[in-house]
Structure formats: C-alpha cells, structure tokens
C-alpha positions in Angstrom: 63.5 43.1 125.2 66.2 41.9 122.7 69.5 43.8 121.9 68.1 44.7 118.9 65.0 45.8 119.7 66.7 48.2 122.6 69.3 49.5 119.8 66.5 50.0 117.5 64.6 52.1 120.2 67.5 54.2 121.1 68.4 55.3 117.7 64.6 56.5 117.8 65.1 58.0 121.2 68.4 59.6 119.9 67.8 60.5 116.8 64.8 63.2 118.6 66.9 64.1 121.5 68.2 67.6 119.3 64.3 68.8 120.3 64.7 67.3 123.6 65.4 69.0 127.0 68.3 66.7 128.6 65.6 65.5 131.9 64.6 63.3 129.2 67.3 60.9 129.0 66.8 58.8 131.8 63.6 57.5 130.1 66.1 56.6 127.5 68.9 55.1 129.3 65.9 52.8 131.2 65.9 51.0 127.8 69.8 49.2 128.1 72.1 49.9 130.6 74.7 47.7 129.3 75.4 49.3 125.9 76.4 53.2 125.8 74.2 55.7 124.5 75.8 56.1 121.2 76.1 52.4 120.3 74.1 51.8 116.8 73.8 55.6 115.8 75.5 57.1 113.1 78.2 59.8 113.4 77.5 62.8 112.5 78.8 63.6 108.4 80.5 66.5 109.9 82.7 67.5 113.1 83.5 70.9 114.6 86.9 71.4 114.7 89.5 74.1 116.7 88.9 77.4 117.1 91.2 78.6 113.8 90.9 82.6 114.7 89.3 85.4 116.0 88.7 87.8 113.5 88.6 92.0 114.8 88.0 94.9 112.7 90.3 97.7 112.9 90.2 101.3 111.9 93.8 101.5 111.7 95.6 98.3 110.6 99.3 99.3 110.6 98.7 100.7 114.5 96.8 97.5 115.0 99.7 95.2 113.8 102.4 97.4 115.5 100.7 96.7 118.8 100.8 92.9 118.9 104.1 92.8 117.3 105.9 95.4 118.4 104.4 95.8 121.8 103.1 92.5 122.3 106.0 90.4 120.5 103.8 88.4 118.3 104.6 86.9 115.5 102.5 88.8 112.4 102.0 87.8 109.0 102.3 90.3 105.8 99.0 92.3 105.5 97.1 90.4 102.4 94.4 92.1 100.4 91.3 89.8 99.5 89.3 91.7 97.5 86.9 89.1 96.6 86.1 89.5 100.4 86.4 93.2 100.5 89.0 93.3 103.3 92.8 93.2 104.2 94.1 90.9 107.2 97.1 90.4 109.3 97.3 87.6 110.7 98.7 87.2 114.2 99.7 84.0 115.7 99.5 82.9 118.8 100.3 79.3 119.2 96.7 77.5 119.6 94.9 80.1 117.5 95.2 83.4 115.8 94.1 86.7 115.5 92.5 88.3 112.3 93.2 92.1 111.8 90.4 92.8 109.0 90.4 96.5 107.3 88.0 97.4 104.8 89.5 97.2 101.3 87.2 99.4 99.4 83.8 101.5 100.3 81.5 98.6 100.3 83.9 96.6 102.2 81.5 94.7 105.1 84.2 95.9 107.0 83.6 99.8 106.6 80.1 98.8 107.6 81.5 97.2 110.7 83.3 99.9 111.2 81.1 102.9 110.6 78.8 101.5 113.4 82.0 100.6 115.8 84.6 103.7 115.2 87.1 102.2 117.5 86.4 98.0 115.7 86.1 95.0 117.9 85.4 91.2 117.4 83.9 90.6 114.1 83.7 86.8 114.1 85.4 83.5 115.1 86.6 81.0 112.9 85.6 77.8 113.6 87.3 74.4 111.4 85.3 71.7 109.7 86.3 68.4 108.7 83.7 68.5 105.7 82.7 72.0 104.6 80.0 70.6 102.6 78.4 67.8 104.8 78.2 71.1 107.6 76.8 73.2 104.8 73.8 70.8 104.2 73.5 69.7 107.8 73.3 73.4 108.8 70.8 74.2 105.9 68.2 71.4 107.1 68.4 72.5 110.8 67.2 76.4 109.6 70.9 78.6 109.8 70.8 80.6 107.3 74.1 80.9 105.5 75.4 84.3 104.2 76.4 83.0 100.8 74.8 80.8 98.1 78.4 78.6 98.3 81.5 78.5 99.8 83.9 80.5 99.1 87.4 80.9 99.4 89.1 82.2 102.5 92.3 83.9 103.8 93.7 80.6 104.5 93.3 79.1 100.7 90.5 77.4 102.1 86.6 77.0 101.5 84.8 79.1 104.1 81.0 80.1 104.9 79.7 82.4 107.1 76.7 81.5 109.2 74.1 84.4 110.4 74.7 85.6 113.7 70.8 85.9 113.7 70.8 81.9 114.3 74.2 81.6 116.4 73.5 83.3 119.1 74.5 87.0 117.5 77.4 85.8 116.9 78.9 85.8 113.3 80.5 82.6 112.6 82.7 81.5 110.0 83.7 77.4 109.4 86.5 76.6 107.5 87.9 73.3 105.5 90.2 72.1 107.8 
C-alpha cells in the first residue's frame, strides 16, 4: 500500500472516529505505523481554550463579594450591571481563572429563575474560551448542540459569547467566549 493510499484511508478512518468507540483504532493504526495518526487531516476550525470562569448565582451579592474579598483576600472587581443579560457580576480573580458572582438585575432576570429554584444559588455555568467564536458556533450547530441564542452576543468581558444547552453538555450550562 502506497503513502498515499494509507493517508487517504486514514483521513477516512479519522474523519468517522467522532461515532467510533476507541477499541476501534487499532484496525486503523494497522494501516501505517510509520506516520502518526493525525498526519494528512485537517485541524479542527476551532480550539477549546482555558477555563475563563466559573459563574455562581447569589442571592445576596454584596455578602457574596465581602466573603472572597474580605474573608478570602481576593482580589474583586466593581459590581457591573449588564442588562442586556439581565444580571449583575463581580468578578473575582484568582490567578488561572475567576469566579462570576451573577445577581438577577430585574424580575425576568434568568438569574431570579436560577434563583427561585436554588434559594441559597450555586454554580450556574463555566466559561469556556474559543479561538474562533464563529467556526465553534457552526461546528457545534452541525454536531446537534443546540445554542440558546440565535447569535452571539456580547459578554461581561467585552467579548462575543454563546451559551450552549446544558440539555446536550452533559446538564451542564456552558458558555464559550472569544478569546
């Protein structure tokens, strides 16, 4: 079998290994084991990224940001209202990552939802960075996670942001930002 003909075989091979359980790969590495699996397919149009922030919905966000400053020590932004996202946040930093203090700004503030069904709050979401925003959006669109807006939208960070369903990550509610 030529080079090419074993490249063009594992870019089939690869290109279906998303719907394949992993015991299938050593059918697949039988074809070259010279050249590494990933030789001759394309990259991916988009990369996950770090963790930018968890995000956790409090009922009382001045106790909330007294306890990791003052009690903690962290370091904690100004409290930022984003109506356009129906929430306030704090921000508090913590070297690798942050936190997210989100309030409800408003009665139909997701948040107050959040919050009537969790009267103490808790984790909300994660934060996950992009390299191309768009490229995931399309990407994530043609493998069935449904998105919770029509486009992205602007985030805390000045950034475009979309929010996947938690339905198709696991019950999870994930947000990817521009990085």
């Amino acid at each position: 079998m030529t080079a090419k003909m074993a490249s063009s075989l594992l870019k089939v091979a690869v290109t279906g290994l998303a719907r394949c359980a992993w015991h299938s790969l050593p059918s697949v590495r039988a074809v070259s084991l010279t050249a590494p699996l990933g030789q001759g397919v394309p990259q991916s149009l988009w990369k996950l990224g770090r963790l930018n922030h968890v995000a956790i919905a409090v009922p009382d966000l001045e106790k909330a940001t007294a306890l990791y400053r003052d009690v903690l020590g962290a370091q904690v932004s100004a409290t930022v209202p984003l109506p356009e996202h129906g929430v306030y946040t704090v921000f508090v930093e913590l070297g690798n990552t942050k936190l997210e203090l989100l309030h409800p700004l408003g009665e139909k503030s997701p948040i107050a939802g959040f919050l009537q069904k969790n009267k103490s709050g808790g984790m909300h979401h994660i934060c996950i960075e992009v390299d191309d925003i768009n490229a995931a959006i399309v990407d994530l669109k043609e493998k069935k996670i449904r998105l919770l807006s029509p486009e992205p939208r602007i985030g805390a960070h000045g950034k475009p942001v979309m929010f996947l369903h938690p339905k198709d990550c696991d019950g999870v509610l994930v947000e990817i930002e521009q990085a």
